[in-house]
Short mmCIF file of the C-alpha atoms (twelve columns), coordinates in Angstrom:
data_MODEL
# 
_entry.id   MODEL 
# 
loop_
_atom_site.group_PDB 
_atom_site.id 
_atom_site.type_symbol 
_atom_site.label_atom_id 
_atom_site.label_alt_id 
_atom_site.label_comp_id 
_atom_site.label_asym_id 
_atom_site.label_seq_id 
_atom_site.Cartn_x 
_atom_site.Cartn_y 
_atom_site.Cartn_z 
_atom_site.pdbx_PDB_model_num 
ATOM 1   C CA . UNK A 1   71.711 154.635 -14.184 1 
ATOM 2   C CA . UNK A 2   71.419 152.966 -17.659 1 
ATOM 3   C CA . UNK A 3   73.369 150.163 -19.081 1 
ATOM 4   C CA . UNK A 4   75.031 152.727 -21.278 1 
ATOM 5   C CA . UNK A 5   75.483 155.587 -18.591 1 
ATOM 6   C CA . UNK A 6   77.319 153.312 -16.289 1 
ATOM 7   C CA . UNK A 7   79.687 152.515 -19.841 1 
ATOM 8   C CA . UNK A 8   80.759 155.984 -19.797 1 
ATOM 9   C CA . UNK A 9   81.196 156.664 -16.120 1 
ATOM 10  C CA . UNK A 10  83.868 153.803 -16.298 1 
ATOM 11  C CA . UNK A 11  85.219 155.456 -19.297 1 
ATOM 12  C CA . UNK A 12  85.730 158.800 -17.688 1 
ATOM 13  C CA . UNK A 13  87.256 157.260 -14.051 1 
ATOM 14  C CA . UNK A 14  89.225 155.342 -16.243 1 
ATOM 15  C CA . UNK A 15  90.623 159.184 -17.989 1 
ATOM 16  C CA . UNK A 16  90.973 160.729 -15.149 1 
ATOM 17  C CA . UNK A 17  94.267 161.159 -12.914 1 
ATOM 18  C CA . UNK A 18  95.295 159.494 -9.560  1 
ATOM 19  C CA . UNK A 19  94.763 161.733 -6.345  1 
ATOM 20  C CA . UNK A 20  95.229 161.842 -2.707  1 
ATOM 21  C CA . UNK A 21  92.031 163.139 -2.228  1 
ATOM 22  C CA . UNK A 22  88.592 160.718 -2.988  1 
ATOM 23  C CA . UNK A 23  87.391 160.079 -6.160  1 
ATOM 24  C CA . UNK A 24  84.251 158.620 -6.426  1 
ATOM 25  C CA . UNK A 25  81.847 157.627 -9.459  1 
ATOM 26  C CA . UNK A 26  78.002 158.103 -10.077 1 
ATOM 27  C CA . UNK A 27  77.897 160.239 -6.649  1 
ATOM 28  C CA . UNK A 28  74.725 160.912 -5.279  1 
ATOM 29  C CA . UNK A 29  74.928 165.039 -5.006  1 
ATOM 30  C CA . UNK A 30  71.086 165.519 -3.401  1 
ATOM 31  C CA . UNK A 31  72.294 165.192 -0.156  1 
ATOM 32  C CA . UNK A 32  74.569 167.815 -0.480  1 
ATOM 33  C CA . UNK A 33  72.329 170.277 -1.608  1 
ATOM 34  C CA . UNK A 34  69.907 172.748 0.600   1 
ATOM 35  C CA . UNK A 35  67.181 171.745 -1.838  1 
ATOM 36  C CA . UNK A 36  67.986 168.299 -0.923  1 
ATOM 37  C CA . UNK A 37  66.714 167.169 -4.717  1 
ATOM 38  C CA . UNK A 38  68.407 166.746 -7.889  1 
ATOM 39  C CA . UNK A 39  70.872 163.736 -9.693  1 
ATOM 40  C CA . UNK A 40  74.160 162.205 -9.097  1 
ATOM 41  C CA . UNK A 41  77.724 163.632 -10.538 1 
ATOM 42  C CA . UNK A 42  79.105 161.234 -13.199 1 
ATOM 43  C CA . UNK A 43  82.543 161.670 -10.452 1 
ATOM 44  C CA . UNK A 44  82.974 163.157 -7.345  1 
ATOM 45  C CA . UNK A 45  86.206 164.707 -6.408  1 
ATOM 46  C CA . UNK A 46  87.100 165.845 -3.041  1 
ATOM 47  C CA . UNK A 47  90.620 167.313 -3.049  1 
ATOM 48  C CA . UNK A 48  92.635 166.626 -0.070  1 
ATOM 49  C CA . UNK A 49  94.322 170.229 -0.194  1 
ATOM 50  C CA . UNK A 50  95.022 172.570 -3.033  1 
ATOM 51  C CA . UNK A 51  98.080 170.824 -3.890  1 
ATOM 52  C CA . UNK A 52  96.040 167.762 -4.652  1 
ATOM 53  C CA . UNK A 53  93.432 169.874 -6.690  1 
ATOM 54  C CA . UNK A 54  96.048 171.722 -8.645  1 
ATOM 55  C CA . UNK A 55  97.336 168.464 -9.983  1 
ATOM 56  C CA . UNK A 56  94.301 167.146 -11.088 1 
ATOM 57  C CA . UNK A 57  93.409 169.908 -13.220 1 
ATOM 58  C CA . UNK A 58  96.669 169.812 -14.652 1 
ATOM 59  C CA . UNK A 59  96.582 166.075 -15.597 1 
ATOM 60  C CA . UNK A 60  92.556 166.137 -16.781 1 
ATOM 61  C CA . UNK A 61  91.664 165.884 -20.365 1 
ATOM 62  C CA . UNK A 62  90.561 169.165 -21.018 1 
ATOM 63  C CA . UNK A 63  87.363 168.214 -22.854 1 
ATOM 64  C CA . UNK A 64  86.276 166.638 -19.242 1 
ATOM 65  C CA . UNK A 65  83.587 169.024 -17.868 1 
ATOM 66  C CA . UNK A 66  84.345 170.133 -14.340 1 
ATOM 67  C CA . UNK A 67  81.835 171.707 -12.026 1 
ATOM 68  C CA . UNK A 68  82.397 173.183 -8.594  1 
ATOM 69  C CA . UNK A 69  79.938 172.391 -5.965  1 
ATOM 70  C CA . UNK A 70  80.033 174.858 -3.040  1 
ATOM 71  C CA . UNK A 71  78.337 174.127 0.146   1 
ATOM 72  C CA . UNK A 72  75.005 173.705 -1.982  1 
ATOM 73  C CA . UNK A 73  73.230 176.447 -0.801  1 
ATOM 74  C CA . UNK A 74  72.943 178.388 -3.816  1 
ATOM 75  C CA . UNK A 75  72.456 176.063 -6.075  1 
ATOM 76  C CA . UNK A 76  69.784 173.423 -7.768  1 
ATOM 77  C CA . UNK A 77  71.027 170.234 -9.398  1 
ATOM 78  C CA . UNK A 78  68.751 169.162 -12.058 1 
ATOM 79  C CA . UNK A 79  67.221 165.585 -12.063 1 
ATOM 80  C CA . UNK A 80  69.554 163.648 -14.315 1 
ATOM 81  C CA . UNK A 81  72.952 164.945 -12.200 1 
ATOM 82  C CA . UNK A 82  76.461 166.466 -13.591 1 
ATOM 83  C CA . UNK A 83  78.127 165.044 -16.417 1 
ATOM 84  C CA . UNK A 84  81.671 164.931 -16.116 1 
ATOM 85  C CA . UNK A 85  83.829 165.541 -12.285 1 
ATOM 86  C CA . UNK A 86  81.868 167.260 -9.846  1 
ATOM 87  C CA . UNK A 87  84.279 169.192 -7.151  1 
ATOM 88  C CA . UNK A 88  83.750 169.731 -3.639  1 
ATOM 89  C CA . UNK A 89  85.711 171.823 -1.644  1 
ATOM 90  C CA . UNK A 90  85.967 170.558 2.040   1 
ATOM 91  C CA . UNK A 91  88.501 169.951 4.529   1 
ATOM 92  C CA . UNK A 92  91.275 172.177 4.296   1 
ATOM 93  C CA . UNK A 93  89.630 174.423 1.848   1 
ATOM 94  C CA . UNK A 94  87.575 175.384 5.114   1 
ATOM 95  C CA . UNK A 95  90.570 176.495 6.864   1 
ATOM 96  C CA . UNK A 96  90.255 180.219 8.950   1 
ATOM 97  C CA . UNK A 97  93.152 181.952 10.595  1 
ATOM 98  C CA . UNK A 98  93.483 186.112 11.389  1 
ATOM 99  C CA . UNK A 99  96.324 188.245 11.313  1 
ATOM 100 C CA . UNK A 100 95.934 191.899 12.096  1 
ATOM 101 C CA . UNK A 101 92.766 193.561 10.229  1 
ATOM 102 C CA . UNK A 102 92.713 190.183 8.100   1 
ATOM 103 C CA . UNK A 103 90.949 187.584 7.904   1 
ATOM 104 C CA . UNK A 104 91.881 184.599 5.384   1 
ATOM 105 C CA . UNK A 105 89.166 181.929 4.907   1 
ATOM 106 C CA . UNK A 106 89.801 178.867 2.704   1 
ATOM 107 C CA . UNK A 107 86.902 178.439 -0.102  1 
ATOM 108 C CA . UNK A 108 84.714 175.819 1.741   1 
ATOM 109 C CA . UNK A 109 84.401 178.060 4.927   1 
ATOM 110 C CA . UNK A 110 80.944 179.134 6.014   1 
ATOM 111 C CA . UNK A 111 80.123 182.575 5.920   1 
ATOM 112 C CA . UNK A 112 79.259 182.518 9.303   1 
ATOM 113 C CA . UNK A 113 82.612 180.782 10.611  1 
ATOM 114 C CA . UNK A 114 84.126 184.169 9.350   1 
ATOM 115 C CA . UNK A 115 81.694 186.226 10.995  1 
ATOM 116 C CA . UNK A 116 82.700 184.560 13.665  1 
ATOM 117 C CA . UNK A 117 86.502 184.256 13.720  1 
ATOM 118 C CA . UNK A 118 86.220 188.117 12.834  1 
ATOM 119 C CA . UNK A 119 84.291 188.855 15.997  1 
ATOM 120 C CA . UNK A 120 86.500 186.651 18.297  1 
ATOM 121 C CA . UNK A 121 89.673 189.261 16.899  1 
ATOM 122 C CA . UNK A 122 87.546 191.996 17.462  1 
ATOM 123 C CA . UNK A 123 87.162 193.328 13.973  1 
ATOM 124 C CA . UNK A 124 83.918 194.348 12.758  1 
ATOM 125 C CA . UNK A 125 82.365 194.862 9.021   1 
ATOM 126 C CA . UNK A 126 81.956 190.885 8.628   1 
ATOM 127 C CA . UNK A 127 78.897 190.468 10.847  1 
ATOM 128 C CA . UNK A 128 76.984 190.465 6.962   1 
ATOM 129 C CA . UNK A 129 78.724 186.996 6.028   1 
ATOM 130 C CA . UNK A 130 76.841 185.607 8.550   1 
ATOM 131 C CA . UNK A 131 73.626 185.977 6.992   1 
ATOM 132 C CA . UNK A 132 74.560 184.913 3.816   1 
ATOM 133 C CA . UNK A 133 73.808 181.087 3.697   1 
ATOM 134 C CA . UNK A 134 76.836 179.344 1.615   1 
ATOM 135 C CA . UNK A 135 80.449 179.221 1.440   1 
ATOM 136 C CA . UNK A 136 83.159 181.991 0.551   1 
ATOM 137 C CA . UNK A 137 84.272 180.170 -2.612  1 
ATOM 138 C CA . UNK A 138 80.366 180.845 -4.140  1 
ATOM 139 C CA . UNK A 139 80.491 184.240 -2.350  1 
ATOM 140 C CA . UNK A 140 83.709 185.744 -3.625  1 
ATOM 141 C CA . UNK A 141 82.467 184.577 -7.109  1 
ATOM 142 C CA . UNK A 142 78.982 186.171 -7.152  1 
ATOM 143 C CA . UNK A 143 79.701 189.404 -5.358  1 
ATOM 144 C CA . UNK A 144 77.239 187.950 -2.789  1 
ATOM 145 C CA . UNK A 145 75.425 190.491 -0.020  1 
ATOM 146 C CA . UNK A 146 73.054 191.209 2.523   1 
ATOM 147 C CA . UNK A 147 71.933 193.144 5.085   1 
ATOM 148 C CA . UNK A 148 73.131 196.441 3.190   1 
ATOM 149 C CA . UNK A 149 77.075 194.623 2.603   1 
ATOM 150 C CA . UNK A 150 78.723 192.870 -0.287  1 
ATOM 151 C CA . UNK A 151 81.991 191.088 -0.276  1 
ATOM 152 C CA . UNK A 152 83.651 193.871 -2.681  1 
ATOM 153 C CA . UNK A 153 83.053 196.078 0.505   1 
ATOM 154 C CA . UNK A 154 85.700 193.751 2.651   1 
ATOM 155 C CA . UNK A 155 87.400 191.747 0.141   1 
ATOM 156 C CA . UNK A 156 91.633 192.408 -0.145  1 
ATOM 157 C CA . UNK A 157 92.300 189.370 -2.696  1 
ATOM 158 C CA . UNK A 158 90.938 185.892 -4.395  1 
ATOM 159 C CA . UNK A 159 93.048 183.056 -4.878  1 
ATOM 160 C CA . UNK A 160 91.791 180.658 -7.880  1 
ATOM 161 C CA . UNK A 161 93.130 177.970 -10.362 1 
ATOM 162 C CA . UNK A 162 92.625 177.827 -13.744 1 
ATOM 163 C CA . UNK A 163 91.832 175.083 -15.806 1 
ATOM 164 C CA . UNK A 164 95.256 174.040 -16.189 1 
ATOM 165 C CA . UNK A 165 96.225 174.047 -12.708 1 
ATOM 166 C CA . UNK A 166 98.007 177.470 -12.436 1 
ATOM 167 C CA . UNK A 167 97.373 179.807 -9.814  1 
ATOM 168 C CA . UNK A 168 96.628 183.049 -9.814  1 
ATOM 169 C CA . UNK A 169 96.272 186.102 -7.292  1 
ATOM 170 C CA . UNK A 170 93.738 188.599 -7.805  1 
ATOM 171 C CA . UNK A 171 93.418 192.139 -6.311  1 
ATOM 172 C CA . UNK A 172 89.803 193.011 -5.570  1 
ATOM 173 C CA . UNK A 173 90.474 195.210 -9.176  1 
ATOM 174 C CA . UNK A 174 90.718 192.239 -10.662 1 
ATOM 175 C CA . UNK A 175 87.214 191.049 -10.063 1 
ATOM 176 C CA . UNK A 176 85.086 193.359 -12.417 1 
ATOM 177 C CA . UNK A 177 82.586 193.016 -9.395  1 
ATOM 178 C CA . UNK A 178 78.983 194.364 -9.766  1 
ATOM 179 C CA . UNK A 179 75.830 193.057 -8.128  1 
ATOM 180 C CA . UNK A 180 75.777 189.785 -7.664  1 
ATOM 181 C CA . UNK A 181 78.476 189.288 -10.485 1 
ATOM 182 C CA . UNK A 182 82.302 189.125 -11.468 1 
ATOM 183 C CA . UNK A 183 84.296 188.625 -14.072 1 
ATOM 184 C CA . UNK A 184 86.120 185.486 -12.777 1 
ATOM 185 C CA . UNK A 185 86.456 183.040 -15.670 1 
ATOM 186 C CA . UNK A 186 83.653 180.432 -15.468 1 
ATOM 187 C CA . UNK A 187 86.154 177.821 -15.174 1 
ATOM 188 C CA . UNK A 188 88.426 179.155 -12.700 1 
ATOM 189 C CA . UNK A 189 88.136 178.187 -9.144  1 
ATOM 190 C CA . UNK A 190 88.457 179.924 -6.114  1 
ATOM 191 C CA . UNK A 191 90.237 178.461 -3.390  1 
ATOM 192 C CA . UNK A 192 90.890 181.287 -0.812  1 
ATOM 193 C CA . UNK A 193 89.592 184.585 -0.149  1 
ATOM 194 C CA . UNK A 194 91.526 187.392 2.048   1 
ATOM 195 C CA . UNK A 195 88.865 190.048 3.944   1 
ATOM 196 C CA . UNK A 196 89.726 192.701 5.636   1 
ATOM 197 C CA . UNK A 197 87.721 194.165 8.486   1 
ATOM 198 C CA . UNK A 198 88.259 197.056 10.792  1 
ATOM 199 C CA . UNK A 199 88.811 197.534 14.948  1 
ATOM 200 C CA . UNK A 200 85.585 197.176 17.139  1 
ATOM 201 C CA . UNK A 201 83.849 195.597 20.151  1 
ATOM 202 C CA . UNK A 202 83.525 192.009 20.182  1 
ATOM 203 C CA . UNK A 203 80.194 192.399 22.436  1 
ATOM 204 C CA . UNK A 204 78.948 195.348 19.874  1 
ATOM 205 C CA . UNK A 205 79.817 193.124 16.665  1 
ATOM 206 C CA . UNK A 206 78.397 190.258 18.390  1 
ATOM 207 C CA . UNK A 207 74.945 191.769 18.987  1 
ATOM 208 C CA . UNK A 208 74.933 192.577 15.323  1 
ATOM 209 C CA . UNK A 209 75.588 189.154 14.701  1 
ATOM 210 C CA . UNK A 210 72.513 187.989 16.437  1 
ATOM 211 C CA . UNK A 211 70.407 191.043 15.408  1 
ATOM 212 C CA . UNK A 212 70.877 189.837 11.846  1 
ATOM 213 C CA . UNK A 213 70.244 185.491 13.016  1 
ATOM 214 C CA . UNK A 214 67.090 186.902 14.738  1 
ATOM 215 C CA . UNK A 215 65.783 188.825 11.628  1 
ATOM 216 C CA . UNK A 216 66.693 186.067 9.344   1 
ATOM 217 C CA . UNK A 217 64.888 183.978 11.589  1 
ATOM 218 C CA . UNK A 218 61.491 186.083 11.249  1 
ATOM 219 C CA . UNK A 219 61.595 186.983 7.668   1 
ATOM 220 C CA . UNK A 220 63.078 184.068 6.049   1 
ATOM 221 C CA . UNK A 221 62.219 179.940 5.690   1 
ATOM 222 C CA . UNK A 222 65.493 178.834 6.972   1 
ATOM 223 C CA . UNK A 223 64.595 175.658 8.877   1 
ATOM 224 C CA . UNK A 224 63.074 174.654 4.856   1 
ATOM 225 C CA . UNK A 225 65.095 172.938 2.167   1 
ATOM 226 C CA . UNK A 226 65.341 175.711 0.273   1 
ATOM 227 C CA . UNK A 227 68.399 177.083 -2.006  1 
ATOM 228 C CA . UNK A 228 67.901 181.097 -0.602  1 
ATOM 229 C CA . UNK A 229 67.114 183.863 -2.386  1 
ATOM 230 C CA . UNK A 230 66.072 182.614 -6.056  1 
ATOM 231 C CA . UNK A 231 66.097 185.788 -8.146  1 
ATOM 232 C CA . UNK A 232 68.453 188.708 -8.422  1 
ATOM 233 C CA . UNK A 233 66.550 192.097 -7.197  1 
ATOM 234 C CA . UNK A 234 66.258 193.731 -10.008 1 
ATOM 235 C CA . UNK A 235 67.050 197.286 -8.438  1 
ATOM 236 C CA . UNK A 236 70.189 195.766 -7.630  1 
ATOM 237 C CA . UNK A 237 72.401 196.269 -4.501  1 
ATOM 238 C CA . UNK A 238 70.437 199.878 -4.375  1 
ATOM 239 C CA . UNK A 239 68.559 198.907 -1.205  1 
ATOM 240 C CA . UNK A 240 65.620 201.486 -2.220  1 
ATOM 241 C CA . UNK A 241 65.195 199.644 -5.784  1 
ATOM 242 C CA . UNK A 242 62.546 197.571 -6.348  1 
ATOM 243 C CA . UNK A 243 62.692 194.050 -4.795  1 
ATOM 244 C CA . UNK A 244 62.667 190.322 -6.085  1 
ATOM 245 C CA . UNK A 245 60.388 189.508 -3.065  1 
ATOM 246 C CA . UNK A 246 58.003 192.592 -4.201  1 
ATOM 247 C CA . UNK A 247 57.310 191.598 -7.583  1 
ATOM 248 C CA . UNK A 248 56.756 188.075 -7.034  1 
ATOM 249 C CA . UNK A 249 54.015 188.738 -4.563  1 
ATOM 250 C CA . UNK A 250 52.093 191.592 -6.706  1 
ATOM 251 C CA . UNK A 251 52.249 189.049 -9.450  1 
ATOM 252 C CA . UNK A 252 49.970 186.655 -6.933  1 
ATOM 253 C CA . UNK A 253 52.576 183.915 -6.639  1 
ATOM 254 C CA . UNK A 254 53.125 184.006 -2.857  1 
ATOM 255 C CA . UNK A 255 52.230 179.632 -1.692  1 
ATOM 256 C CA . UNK A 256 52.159 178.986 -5.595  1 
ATOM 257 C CA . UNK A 257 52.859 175.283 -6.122  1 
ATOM 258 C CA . UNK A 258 54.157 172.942 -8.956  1 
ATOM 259 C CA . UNK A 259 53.805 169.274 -6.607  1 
ATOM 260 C CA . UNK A 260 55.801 169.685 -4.047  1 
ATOM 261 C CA . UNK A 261 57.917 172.847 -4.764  1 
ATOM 262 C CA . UNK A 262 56.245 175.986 -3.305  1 
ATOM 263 C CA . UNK A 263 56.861 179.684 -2.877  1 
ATOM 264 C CA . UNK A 264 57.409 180.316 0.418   1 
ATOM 265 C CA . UNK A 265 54.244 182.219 2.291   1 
ATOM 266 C CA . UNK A 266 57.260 183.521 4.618   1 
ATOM 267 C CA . UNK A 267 59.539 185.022 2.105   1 
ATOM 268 C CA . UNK A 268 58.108 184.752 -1.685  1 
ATOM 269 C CA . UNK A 269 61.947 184.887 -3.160  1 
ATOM 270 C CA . UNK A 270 62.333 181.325 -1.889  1 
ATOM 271 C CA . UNK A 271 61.282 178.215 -2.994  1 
ATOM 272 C CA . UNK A 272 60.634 175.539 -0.819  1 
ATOM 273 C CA . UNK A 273 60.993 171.858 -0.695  1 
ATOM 274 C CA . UNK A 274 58.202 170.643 0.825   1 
ATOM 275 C CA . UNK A 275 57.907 167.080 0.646   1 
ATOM 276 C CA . UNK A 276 59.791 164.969 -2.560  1 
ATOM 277 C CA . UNK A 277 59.865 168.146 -4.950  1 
ATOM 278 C CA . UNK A 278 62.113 166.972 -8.274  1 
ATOM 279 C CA . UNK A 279 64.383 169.604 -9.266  1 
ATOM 280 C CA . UNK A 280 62.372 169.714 -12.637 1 
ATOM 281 C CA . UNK A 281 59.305 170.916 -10.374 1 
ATOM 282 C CA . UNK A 282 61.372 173.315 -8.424  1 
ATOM 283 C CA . UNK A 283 62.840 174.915 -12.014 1 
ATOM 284 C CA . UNK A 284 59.787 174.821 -13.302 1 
ATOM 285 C CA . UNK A 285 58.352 176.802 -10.670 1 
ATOM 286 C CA . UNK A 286 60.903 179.471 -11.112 1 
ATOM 287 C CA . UNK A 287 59.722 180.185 -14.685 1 
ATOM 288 C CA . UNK A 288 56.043 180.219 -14.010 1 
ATOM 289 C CA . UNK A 289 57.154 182.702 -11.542 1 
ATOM 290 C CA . UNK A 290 58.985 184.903 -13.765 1 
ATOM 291 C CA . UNK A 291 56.147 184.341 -17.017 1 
ATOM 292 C CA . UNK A 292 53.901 185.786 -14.457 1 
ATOM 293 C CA . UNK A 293 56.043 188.601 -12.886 1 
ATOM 294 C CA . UNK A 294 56.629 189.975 -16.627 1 
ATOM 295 C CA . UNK A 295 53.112 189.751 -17.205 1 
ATOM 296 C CA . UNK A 296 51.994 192.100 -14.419 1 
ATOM 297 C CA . UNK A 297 55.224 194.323 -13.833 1 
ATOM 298 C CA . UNK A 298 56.988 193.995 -17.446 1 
ATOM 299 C CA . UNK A 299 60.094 193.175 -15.192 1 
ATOM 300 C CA . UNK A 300 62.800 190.473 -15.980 1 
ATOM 301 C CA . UNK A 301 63.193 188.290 -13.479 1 
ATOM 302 C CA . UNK A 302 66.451 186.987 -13.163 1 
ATOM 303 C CA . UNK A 303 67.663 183.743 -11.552 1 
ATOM 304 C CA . UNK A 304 70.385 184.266 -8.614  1 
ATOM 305 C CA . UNK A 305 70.301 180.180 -7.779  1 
ATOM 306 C CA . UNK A 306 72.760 178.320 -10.269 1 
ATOM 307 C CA . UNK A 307 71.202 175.448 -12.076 1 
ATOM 308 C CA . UNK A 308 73.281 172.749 -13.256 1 
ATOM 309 C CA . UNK A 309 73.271 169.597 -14.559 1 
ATOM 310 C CA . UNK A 310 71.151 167.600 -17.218 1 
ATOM 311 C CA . UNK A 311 67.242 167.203 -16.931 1 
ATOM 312 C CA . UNK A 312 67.768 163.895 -17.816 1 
ATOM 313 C CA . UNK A 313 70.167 160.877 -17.219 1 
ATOM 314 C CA . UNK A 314 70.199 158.642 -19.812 1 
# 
C-alpha cells in the first residue's frame, strides 16, 4: 500500500462505527477467494450476528462503499482490492435449523450444509444446493441453479437489510427472479433465506446427493482454484438452449491461456488458477473469451462471476 493509501484507510476506520464483531483495515481478501488472487479490502468487517451488522449500517456514512463478500466462490477480486468496508458473513450468519417442510439457513451457510440438513429431516428437492459451490446469501441473490433446479423452485422468503439498517421480509414475489437474476437492490443484503422442501427418503435423497458430487466430480475442475461457472448460458435456465460451455469450445478457446489463468480442458466455462494468475490475467481472459465467442457464434457472452474491486491500488 502507498504512503497515501494507508492515509485514507486511517481516515475511513477512523469514520466508521464501533462493533462487536472485528473490524479490520487493509485486509488481505485473496485468501478468501476460490480464485485465491486478487487485492486487499480498504476494511474488513465481520459482524458478530445481525444485530451487530444492522447497527453498523445504520451508523456508516452513507457515501462509504460497502461490498458483501460471500463465501468467494463466485466471485473475482481485482488486483488493487475493495475500496471502502468489505463484509463477510460468517459465524452465525451460517446458522441451519428445520422445522416441518422448512428449512432456514443463515446467509453464510454452504449450499451443501442445506442439502444436507434437508436430507437428515427427510425432505427432498434440496439435493441441487449441493452442487452449487457458494453460500445461500450469493444464491438467493442470483437466482442460482443446477442440475435442472433454481432456488425460486424451493425458496418461501429472503431476509435482507438495507442500507440504513432496516429489515425487510420478502416473499419469493418479491424477488423479480429470472435466470440467474433478481431484483434485490444492489445494496441490500441478505441475511437469511427460508426453503421449503417436500417428504422423501433420506437413503433416496441421499443417493441423489452423491449422484450429483460424483458427476461434478467428472465434468467439472473442482479440486482447481477456480470461481465456477464464468458465463451465464445464454439459453438460459432452458436446459435444451444453447450452452456457455458449447460456445466457448466451438470458438477454439478450450486450455487458452493469458500467464497463468487458463480455460479449463475439463470444463471450458471455468477458468483456472494455475500457478500465480493476477486477477487482471484471469479478467482478461474472460474477454478474449467472449471477443472470440462473438466472432464465431455472434453470441453475447455474459459474465455470471462478479468482479469487484479496483485494477489498481494506488
Amino acid at each position: 500500500m502507498t504512503p497515501a493509501a494507508s492515509r485514507e484507510t486511517h481516515k475511513l476506520m477512523d469514520r466508521l462505527p464501533p462493533v462487536r464483531g472485528r473490524l479490520t483495515a487493509d485486509a488481505p481478501l485473496h485468501k478468501m477467494t476460490w480464485f485465491r488472487t486478487g487485492g486487499p479490502a480498504e476494511a474488513l468487517f465481520r459482524p458478530a450476528d445481525v444485530e451487530d451488522l444492522a447497527a453498523f449500517l445504520a451508523k456508516t456514512p452513507g457515501d462509504v462503499p460497502i461490498t458483501v463478500l460471500g463465501v468467494g466462490s463466485n466471485v473475482l477480486v481485482r488486483d488493487g482490492g475493495v475500496r471502502g468496508v468489505v463484509i463477510r458473513l460468517q459465524g452465525a450468519f451460517a446458522a441451519l435449523s428445520v422445522e416441518k417442510d422448512r428449512v432456514r439457513a443463515g446467509a453464510g451457510a454452504f449450499g451443501l450444509a442445506v442439502s444436507n440438513a434437508a436430507q437428515e429431516a427427510g425432505l427432498a428437492g434440496l439435493e441441487f444446493l449441493s452442487g452449487i459451490p457458494g453460500g445461500v446469501g450469493g444464491a438467493v441473490r442470483m437466482n442460482a441453479g443446477a442440475y435442472g433446479s433454481e432456488v425460486k423452485d424451493v425458496l418461501v422468503s429472503a431476509t435482507a437489510l438495507d442500507r440504513s439498517g432496516q429489515r425487510h421480509e420478502l416473499a419469493l414475489d418479491n424477488l423479480g427472479y429470472a435466470y440467474r437474476h433478481s431484483s434485490l437492490p444492489k445494496d441490500w443484503i441478505v441475511t437469511e433465506a427460508v426453503f421449503r422442501g417436500a417428504p422423501g427418503d433420506p437413503a433416496a435423497i441421499a443417493a441423489r446427493m452423491t449422484e450429483i458430487a460424483e458427476k461434478r466430480t467428472t465434468t467439472q475442475p473442482i479440486k482447481g482454484r477456480t470461481g465456477g461457472s464464468t458465463f451465464k448460458n445464454p439459453g438460459g435456465a432452458d436446459t435444451t438452449g444453447v450452452k456457455a460451455w458449447r460456445l466457448i469450445e466451438e470458438a477454439g478457446c478450450r486450455g487458452l491461456s493469458v500467464g497463468d489463468a487458463q480455460v479449463s480442458e475439463k470444463h471450458c466455462n471455468f477458468l483456472l488458477n494455475k500457478n500465480q494468475a493476477t486477477a487482471q490475467e484471469i479478467e482478461s481472459l474472460g474477454e478474449i473469451i467472449i471477443s472470440r465467442v462473438k466472432v464465431k457464434t455472434g453470441v453475447n457472452l455474459e459474465w455470471e462471476i462478479e468482479r469487484i474491486g479496483e485494477t489498481r491500488y494506488d
